[in-house]
N, C-alpha and C positions, 0 to 999 in steps of 0.2 A: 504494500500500500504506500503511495506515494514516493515510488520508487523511479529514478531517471534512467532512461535509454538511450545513452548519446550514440551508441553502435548500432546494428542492427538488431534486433528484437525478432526472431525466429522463434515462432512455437510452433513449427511444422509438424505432425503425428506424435503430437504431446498428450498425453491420459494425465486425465484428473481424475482424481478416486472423491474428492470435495469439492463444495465452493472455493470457486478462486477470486482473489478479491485484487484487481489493478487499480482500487479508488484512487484518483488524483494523481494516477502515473503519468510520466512523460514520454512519448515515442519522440525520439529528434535524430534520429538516423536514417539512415538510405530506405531502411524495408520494416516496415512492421505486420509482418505476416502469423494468422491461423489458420492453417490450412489440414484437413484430415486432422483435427484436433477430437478427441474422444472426452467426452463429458460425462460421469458414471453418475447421470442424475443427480448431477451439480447445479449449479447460478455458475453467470460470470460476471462477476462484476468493474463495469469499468465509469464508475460514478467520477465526474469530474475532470477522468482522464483527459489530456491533451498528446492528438498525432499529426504530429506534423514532419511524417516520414514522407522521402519524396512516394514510395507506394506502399500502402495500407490495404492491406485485402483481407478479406475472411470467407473461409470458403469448403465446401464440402463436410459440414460438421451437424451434429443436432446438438441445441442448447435446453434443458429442461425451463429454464432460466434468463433472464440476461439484462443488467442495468443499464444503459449510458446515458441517466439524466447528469445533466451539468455537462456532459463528454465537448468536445470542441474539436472538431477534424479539419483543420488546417490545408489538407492540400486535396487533393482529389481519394474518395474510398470505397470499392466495391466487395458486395455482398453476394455472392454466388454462390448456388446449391445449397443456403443455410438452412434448417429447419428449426423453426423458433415454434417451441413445443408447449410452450407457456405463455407467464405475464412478458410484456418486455418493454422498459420502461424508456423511453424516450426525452419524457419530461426536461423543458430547456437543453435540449441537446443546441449545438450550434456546426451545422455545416456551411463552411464558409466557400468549398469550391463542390464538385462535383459528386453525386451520389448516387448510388446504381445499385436494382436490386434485380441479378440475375435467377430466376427458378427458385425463387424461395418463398418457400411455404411458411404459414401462420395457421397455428391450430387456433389463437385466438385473436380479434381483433386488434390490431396498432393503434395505439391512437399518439399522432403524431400533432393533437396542439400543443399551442408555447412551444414548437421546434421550430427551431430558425433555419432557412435554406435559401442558398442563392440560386439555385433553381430546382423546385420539387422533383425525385425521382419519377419513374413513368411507373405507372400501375399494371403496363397489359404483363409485365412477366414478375410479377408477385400475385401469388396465390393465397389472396383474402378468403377466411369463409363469410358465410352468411350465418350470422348469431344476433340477434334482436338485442341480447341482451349479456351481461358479464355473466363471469361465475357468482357472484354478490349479491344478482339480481338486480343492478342497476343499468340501466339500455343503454346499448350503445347509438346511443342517437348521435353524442357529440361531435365522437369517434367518426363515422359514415360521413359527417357533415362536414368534416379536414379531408377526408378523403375525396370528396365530392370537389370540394374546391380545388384541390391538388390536382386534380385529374382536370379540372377547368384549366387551370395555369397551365401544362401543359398542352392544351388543345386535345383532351381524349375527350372526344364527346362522349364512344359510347360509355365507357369507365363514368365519366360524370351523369348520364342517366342509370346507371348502372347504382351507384352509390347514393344516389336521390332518391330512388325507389329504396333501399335500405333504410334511409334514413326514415322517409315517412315512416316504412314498416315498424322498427322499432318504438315513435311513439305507440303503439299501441298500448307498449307493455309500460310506458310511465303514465305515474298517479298524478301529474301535472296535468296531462293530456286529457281535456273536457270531453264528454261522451258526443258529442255535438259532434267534438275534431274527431275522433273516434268514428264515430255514423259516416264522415265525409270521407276519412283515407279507405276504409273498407269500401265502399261505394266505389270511391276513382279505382282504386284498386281491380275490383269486378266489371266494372266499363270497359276498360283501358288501358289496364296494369300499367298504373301511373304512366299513362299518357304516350304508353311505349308499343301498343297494338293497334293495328288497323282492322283488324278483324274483329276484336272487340266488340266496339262501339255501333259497327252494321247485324253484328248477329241482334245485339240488345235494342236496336230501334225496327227490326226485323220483330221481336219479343215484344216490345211494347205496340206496337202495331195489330200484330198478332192477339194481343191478350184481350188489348182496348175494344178488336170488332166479335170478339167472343159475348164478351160481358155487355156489349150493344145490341150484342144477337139473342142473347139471351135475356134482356130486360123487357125488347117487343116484341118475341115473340107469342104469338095467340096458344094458350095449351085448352085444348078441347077438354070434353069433360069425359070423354071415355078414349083416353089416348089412347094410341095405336104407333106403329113405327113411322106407318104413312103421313100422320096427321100431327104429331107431337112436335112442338119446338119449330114451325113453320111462320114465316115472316109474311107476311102480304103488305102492299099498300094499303095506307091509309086512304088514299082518295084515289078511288076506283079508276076515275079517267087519266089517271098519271101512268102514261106507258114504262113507267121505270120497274128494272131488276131491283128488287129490295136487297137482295145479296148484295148488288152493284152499287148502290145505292149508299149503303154503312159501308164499303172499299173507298166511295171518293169522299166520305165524311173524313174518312181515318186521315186519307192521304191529303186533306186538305188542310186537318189537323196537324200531321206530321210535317208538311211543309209547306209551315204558317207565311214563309217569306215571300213564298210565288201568289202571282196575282191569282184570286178567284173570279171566276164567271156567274154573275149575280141571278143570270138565267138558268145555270146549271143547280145554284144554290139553294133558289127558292122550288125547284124540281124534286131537287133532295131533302126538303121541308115536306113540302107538301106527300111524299113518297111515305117517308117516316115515321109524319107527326099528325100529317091530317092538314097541316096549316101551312100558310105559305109566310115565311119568315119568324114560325114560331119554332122555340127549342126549350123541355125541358130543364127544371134547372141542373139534373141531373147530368144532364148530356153535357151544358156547357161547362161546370167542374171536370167532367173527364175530358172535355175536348183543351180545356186550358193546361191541365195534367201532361193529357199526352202530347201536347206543344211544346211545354216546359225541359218535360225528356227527351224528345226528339230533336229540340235545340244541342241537350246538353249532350246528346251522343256525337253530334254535326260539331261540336266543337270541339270534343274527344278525337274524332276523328281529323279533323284540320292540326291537330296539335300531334295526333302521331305522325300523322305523314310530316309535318315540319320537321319533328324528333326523328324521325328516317331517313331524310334526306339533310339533315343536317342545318335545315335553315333557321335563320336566326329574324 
């Protein structure tokens, strides 16, 4: 601990049978290498530590363990083939030049806030999992939301939808998170997996479509008093001389509903009144809560949908 390395610092195919502790060491010579290091369900600790070896590597090892809050990496340092099998503590780390994580795995979440970089490593070749929450049971919202950004600075959009969708995910599991915001992530969620499907949001306004002319099909239609298969659940016109399909009829109700933005035909309109209701521009009030309903949704799928093909193609 607080030990100086003015030579080179080799730990090449070094077993640790313990925790090893480098708090506050100095690397200042040519190589500060771990490479093929064997860790017997040890920590490493390098709290504080200062490398400013011209190359700093770590590489092909599993750590159960591993500290470098306060650490300071002075010159360029890469991490290749590590398996970080635990916590691993980052906190106020300072990389002042370059920082590279080749094939390494994280059994748990990094969270790299309060770490300073002059430019964030790339995320596509570290292998994040997906965990909502710590071992402690406190979510890793924070966590997703450094990575999210990280992944912005770099220009990795997918990685930054990638870690946005986690992050939402995880409010689930904090007691901060109002049942309201709660209602609304599971909702987008089931839409449009946060904003990331196109298929989505056409199956769901396809379903809402679909439900709306059941439940319209089923409020007018006539049930005889000795039903039969022939007779039972049959829709007719309200006003006899109106040559309209009543099928057809509750299909351009739905669709005129569902896309509230295109012009209506006042002639087609009041067809579909009279077809329905008996009247010509009258509508129960029943219809018009579901016709405002299924606009409402129908919007919100068309908007789901505009926002993943934007998140698809990349647009901003």
């Amino acid at each position: 601990m607080g030990a100086d390395f003015c030579g080179d610092a080799v730990f090449n195919y070094t077993e640790f049978c313990r925790s090893v502790d480098f708090g506050d060491a100095t690397f200042k010579g040519g190589q500060a290498l771990f490479e093929e290091v064997t860790f017997h369900r040890a920590w490493a600790h390098f709290a504080g530590a200062e490398f400013s070896a011209s190359v700093t590597r770590f590489r092909g090892f599993c750590v159960q363990g591993v500290g470098f809050s306060r650490a300071i990496f002075a010159r360029n340092v890469a991490f290749n083939d590590v398996r970080f099998l635990g916590s691993c503590d980052w906190k106020n780390a300072d990389f002042r030049e370059v920082l590279s994580f080749t094939d390494c795995i994280f059994r748990q979440v990094p969270d790299f806030n309060f770490v300073t970089f002059k430019q964030p490593p790339h995320l596509a070749t570290m292998h994040i999992p997906w965990s909502p929450k710590r071992s402690d049971g406190v979510p890793n919202t924070e966590a997703y939301r450094k990575l999210k950004q990280m992944a912005k600075d770099v220009g990795d959009h997918q990685h930054e939808l990638k870690y946005f969708a986690y992050e939402l995910y995880s409010k689930l599991y904090s007691d901060r998170t109002s049942k309201a915001h709660k209602m609304g992530i599971v909702i987008y969620r089931a839409l449009s997996d946060f904003g990331q499907s196109l298929m989505r949001p056409v199956v769901s306004a396809l379903v809402f479509f679909g439900l709306t002319a059941v439940i319209q099909w089923t409020i007018l239609a006539e049930r005889s008093a000795c039903p039969n298969i022939e007779t039972v659940w049959q829709v007719e016109c309200k006003f006899e001389k109106e040559r309209v399909n009543p099928i057809s009829a509750i299909a351009r109700e739905r669709l005129n509903a569902a896309l509230l933005f295109l012009p209506t035909n006042r002639v087609e309109q009041a067809s579909i009144s009279r077809c329905l209701y008996g009247d010509e521009g009258y509508k129960p009030f029943w219809s018009k809560v579901m016709n405002t309903v299924h606009s409402l949704l129908s919007a919100a799928c068309l908007f789901l949908f505009g926002l993943g093909v934007r998140n698809r193609f990349k647009m901003k």
